[in-house]
C-alpha positions in Angstrom: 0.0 0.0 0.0 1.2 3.5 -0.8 0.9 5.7 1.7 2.0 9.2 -0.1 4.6 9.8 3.4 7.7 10.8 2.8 10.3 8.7 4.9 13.8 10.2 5.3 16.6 8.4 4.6 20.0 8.2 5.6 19.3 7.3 9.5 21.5 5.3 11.5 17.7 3.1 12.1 14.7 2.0 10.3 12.9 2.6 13.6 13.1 3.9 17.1 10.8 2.7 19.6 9.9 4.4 23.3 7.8 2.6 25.6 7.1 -0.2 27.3 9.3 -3.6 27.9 8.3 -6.3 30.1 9.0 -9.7 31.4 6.2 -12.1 30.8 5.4 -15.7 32.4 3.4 -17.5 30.1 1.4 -20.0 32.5 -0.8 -22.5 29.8 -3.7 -24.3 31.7 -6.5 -26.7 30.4 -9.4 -24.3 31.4 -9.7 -21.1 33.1 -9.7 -21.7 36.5 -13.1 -20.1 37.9 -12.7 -17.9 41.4 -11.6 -20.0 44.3 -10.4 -22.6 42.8 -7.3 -24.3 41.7 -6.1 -26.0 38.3 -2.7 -27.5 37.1 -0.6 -26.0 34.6 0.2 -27.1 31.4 3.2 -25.3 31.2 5.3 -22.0 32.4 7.5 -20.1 29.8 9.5 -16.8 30.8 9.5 -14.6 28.1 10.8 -10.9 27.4 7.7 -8.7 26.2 5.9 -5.7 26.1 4.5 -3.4 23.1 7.5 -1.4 22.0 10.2 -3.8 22.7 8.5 -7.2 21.5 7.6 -4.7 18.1 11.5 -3.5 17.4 12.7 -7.6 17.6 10.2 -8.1 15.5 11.4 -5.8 13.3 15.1 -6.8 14.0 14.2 -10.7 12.9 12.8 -9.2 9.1 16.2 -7.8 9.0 15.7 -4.3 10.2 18.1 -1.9 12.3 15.9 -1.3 15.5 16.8 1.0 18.3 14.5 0.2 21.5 14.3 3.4 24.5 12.7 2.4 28.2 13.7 1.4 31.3 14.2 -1.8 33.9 15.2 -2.2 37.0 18.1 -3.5 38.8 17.2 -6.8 39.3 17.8 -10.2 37.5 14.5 -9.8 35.0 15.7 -6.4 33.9 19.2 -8.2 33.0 17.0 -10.6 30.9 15.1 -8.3 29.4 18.9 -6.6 28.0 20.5 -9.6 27.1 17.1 -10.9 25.0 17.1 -7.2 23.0 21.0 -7.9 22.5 20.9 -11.3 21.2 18.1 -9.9 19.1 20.2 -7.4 17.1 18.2 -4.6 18.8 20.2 -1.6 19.6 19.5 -1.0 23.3 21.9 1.7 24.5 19.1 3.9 25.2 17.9 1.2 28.1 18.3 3.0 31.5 18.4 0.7 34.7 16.9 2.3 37.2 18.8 1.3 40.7 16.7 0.1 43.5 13.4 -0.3 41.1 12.0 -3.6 39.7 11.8 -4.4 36.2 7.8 -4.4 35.0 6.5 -8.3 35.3 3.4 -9.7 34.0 2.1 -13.3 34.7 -0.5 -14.1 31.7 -2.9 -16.9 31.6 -3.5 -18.7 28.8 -6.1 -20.6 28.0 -5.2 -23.8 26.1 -8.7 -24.5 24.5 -9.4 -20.7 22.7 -5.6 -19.5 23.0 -7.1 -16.3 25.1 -5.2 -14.6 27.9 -5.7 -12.9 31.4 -3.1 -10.4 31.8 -1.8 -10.0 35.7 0.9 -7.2 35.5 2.9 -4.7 38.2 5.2 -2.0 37.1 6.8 0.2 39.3 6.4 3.9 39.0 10.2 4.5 39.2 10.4 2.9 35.7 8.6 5.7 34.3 10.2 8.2 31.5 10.1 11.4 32.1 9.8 14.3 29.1 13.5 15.6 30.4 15.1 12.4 29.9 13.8 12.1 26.2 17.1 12.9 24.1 16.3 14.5 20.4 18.9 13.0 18.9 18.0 9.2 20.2 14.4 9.6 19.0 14.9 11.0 15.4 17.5 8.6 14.6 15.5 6.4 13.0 13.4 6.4 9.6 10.2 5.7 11.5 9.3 6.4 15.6 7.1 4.1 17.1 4.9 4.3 20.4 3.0 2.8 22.7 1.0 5.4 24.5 2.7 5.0 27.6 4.9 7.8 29.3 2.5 10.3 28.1 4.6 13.4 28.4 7.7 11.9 27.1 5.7 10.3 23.9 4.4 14.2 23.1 7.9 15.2 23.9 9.1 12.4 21.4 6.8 12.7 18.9 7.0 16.4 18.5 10.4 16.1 17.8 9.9 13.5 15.3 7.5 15.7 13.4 10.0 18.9 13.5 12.9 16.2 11.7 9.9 15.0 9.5 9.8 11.8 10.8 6.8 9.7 10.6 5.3 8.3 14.0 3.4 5.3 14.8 1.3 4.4 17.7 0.2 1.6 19.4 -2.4 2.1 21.8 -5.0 0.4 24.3 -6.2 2.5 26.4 -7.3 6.3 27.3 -4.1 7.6 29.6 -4.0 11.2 31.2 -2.7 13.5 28.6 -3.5 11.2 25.3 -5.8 13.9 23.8 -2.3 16.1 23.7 -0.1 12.6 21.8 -3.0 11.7 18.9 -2.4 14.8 17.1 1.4 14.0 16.9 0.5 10.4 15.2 0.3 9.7 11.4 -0.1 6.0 12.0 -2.4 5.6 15.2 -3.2 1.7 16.0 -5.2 0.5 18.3 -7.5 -2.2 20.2 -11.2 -2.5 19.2 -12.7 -0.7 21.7 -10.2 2.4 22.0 -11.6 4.0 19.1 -15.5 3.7 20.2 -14.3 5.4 23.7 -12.6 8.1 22.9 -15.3 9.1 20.4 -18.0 8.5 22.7 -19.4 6.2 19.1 -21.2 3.0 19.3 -20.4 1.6 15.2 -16.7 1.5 14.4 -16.8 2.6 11.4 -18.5 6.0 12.1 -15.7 6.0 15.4 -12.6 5.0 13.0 -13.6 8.2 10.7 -14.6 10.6 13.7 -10.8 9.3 15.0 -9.3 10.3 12.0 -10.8 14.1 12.2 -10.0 14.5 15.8 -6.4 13.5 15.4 -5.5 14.2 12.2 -3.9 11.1 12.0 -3.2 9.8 8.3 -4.3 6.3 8.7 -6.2 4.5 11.8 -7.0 1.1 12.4 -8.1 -0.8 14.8 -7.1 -4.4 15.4 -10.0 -7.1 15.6 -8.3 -10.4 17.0 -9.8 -13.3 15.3 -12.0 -11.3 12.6 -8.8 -9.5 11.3 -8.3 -5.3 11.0 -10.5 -2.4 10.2 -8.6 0.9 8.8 -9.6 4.1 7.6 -7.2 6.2 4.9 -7.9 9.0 3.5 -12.0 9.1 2.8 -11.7 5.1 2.5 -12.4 1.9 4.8 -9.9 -1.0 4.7 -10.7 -4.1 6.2 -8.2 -7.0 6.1 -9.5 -10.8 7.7 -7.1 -12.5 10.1 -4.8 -15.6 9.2 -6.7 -18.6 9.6 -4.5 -20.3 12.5 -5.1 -22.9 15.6 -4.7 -20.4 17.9 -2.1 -21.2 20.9 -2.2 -17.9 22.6 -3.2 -14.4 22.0 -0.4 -12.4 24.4 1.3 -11.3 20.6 
């Protein structure tokens, strides 16, 4: 698809991500367990996550220079969470371990027989970035700068300086945080769960929200993620939809 963006060249990245990192345990079991119960599990993987960092090894593993910017703690999960970004090929220089704090941690459930989760997640408020620690340099040196709607003054910090070097931004986002209404003008490419666009336009039929989302940001293209039913966009005056792979679904986490 042609998206009529120019996208600079000549960066030392293809993209920069700021955001979230985290350090999931993947806990399978037969059946939800229902509330005061107990059930055995299937088995327990630990696995480095989170939006911005899980999208730039992504990115890395298609053969793409990826810088990832966020925090951890001092503590053995935030030295997994480095080491899995290095062996990775992700440039992670802009990681900042934050002494004393421990590294974000979510234990998700997984449902063997639909693949669905249950997120169960802590992060400490020390591993938040603040808009003076965002360096213009490290976020414009890359071709694209991606988001995740977390660290809401330091995205707007980010992505305004993105947009002064002409660079495009990308954001994925879940939820409504304080301060969002200032980041979603500062987005070309604004991505997001079902239900984010419906809330934030007070609109009941996604279509009508997708569009209304698209006025009140400016954003060039918006889409909004559908799980098993695939993706619904809106670009420029036009709906896109796009059906999901076809797949025995093992688990959702992403």
């Amino acid at each position: 698809m042609e998206f009529g963006i120019e996208i600079p060249t000549g960066k030392t990245f293809d993209a920069v991500a700021l955001g979230l990192n985290a350090v999931d345990h993947l806990i399978v079991v037969p059946h939800y367990p229902g509330f005061n119960s107990k059930v055995p599990f299937l088995s327990h993987t630990l696995a480095p996550g989170g939006q911005c960092a899980t999208a730039m090894v992504t990115l890395a593993r298609l053969g793409m220079r990826a810088r990832y910017i966020g925090k951890v703690g001092s503590d053995d999960l935030g030295a997994v969470q480095i080491r899995s970004l290095e062996s990775e090929g992700v440039e992670s220089t802009g990681v900042t371990v934050v002494e004393g704090a421990a590294s974000q941690i979510a234990f998700i459930v997984v449902d063997q027989t639909s693949g669905e989760r249950t997120v169960i997640w802590h992060r400490d408020e020390r591993l938040m970035i603040e808009s003076a620690e965002v360096d213009a340099a490290a976020v414009t040196s890359g071709r694209v700068l991606h988001l995740d709607g977390h660290n809401v003054a330091a995205s707007i910090k980010a992505a305004s300086y993105a947009r002064e070097a002409g660079i495009p931004t990308v954001l994925d986002i879940d939820n409504i945080y304080e301060g969002s209404e200032g980041l979603l003008p500062l987005i070309d490419f604004l991505i997001s769960s079902t239900s984010f666009p419906l809330r934030i336009t007070e609109e009941t039929d996604l279509r009508t929200a997708l569009k209304k989302l698209s006025e009140m940001t400016g954003s060039l293209f918006v889409a909004a993620t559908l799980g098993r039913e695939g993706v619904l966009a809106y670009f420029r005056g036009e709906y896109i939809y796009s059906p999901a792979f076809t797949i025995d679904c093992r688990d959702t986490t992403g």
